[in-house]
Structure formats: C-alpha cells, structure tokens
ChimeraX commands (.cxc) that place a marker at each C-alpha (Angstrom):
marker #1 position -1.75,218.99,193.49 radius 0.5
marker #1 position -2.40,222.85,194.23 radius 0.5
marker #1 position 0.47,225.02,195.18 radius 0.5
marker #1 position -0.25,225.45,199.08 radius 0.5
marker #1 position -0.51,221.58,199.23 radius 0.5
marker #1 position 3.12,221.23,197.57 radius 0.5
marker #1 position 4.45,224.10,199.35 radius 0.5
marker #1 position 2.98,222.10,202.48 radius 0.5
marker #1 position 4.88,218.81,201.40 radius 0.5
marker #1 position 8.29,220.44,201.03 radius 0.5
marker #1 position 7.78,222.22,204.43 radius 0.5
marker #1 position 7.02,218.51,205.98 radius 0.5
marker #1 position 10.62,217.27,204.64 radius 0.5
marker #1 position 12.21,219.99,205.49 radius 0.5
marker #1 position 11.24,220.06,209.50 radius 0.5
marker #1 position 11.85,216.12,209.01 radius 0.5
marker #1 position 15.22,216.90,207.53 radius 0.5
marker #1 position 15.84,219.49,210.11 radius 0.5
marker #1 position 15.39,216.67,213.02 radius 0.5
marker #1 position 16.53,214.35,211.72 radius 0.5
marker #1 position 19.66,216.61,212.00 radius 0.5
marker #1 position 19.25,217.45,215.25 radius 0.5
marker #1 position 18.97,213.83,216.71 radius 0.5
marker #1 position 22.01,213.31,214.73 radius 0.5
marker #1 position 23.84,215.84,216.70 radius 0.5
marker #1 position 22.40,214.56,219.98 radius 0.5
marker #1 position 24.26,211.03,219.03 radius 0.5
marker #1 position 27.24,212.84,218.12 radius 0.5
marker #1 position 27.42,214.82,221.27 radius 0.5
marker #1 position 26.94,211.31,223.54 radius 0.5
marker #1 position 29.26,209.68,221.23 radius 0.5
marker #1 position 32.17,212.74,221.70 radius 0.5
marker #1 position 31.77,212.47,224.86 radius 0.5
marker #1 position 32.52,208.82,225.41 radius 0.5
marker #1 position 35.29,209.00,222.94 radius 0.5
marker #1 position 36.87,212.13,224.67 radius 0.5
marker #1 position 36.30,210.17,228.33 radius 0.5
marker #1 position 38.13,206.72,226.90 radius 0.5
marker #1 position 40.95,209.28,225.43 radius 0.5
marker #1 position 41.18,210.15,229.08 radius 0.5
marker #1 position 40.91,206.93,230.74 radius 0.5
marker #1 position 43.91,205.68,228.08 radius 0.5
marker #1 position 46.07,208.74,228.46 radius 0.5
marker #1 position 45.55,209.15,224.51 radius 0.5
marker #1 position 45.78,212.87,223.78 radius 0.5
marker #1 position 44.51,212.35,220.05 radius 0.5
marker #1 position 42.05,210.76,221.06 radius 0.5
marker #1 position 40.66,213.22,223.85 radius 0.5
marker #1 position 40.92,216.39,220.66 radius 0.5
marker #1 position 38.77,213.37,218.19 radius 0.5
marker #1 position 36.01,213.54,220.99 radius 0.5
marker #1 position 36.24,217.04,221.40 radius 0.5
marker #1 position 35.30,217.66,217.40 radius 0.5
marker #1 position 32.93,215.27,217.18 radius 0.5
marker #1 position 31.08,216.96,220.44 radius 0.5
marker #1 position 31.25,220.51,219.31 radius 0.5
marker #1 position 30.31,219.26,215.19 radius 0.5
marker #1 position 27.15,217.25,217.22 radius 0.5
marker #1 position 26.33,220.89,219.21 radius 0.5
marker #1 position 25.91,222.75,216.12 radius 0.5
marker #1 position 23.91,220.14,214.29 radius 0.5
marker #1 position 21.76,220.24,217.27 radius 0.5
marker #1 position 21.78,223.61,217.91 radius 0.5
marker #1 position 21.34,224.86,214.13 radius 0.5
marker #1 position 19.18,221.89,212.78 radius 0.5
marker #1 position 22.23,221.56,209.66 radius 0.5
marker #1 position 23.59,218.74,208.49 radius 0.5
marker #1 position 26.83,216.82,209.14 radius 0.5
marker #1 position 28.31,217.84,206.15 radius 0.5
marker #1 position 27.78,221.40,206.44 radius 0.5
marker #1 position 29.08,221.49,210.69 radius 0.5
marker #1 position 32.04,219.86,209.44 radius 0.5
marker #1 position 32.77,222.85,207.22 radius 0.5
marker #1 position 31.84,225.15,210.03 radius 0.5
marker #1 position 34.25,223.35,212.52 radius 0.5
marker #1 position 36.76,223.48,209.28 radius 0.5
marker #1 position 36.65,226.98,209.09 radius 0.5
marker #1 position 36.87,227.89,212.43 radius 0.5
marker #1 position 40.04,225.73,213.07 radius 0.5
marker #1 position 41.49,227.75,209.40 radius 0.5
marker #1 position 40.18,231.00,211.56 radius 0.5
marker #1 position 42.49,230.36,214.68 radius 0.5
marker #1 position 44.90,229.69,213.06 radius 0.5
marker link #1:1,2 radius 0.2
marker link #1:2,3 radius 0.2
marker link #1:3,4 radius 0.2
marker link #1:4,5 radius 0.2
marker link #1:5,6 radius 0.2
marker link #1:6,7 radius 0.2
marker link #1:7,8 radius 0.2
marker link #1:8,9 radius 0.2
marker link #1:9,10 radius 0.2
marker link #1:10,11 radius 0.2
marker link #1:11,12 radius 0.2
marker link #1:12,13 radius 0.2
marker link #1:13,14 radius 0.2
marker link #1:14,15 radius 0.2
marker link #1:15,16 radius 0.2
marker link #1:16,17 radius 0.2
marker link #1:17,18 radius 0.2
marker link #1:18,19 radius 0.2
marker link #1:19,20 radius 0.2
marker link #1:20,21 radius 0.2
marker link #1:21,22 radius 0.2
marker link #1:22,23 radius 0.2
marker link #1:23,24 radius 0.2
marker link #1:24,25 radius 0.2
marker link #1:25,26 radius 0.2
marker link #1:26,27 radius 0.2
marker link #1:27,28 radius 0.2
marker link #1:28,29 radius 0.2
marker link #1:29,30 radius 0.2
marker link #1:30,31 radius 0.2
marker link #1:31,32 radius 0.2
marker link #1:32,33 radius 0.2
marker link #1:33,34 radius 0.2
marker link #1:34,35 radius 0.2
marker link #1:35,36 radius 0.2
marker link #1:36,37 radius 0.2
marker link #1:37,38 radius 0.2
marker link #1:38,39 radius 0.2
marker link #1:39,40 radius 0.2
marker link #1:40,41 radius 0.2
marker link #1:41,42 radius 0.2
marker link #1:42,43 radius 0.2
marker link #1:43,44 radius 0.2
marker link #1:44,45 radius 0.2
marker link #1:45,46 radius 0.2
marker link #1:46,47 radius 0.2
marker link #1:47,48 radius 0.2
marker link #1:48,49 radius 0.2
marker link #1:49,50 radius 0.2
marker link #1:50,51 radius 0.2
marker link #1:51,52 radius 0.2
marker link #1:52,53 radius 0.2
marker link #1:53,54 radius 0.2
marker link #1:54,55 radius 0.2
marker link #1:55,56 radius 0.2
marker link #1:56,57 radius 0.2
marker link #1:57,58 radius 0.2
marker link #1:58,59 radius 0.2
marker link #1:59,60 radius 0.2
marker link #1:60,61 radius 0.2
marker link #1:61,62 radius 0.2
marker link #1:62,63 radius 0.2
marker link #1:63,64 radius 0.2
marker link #1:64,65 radius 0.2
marker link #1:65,66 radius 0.2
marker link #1:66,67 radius 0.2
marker link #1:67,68 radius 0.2
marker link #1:68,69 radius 0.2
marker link #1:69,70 radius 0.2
marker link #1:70,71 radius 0.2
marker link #1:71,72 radius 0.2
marker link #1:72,73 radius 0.2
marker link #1:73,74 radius 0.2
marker link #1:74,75 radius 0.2
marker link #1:75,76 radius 0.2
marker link #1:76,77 radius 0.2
marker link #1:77,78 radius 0.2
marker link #1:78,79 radius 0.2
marker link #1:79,80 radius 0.2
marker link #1:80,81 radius 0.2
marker link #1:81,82 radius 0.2
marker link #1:82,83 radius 0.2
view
C-alpha cells in the first residue's frame, strides 16, 4: 500500500470519526432538550440542570466534531472554571 493511499485511509476514518461525533451531539442536543422540558413539566430542578449538560456537552460535539469523552472534560473544566 503506498504512503498517499494510507495517508488517504486514515483521513477516511478520521472524517467518519469526526461525524460520527457530530450526529452524536445532534442526539444529545434533542435528547437535553426533552430531558430539560420533562424537568420542567415535573417541577424537578435536577432534572432541568441534567438536560441542560447534556445539551451544551451535545453542542460542542456538534460544533467541534470531538468526542463524548473529551466534551465531558470540556464541560468539566468549565464548571471547575466558575467556580
């Protein structure tokens, strides 16, 4: 396999990888959402600041193509930040 074919292959997973990610954060967004609307609708604080994290780690998955691993540490950090 020559180099530019390889180099080719690993670009494929990558943009895969990267979507993959991004639909990801698309479901989390929907799914934040819902939860943060039923936290509402049952007058359950906790559960209206749940949907709220899930929402914003689903916007930077989508947004920045990372992983759900990696927006959790943003979202981590950023909470440690405000602090």
């Amino acid at each position: 396999m020559s180099v530019s074919a390889r180099f080719s292959h690993s670009t494929n997973i990558k943009v895969a990888n990267m979507n993959l990610d991004r639909i990801e954060g698309n479901w989390k967004q929907l799914k934040g959402g819902a939860q943060q609307m039923w936290g509402i609708f049952t007058c359950d604080h906790f559960e209206v600041i749940s949907g709220r994290r899930v929402r914003q780690s689903g916007k930077a998955q989508e947004s920045y193509g990372i992983s759900r691993d990696y927006a959790g540490k943003l979202l981590a950090a950023r909470q440690v930040c405000r602090k």
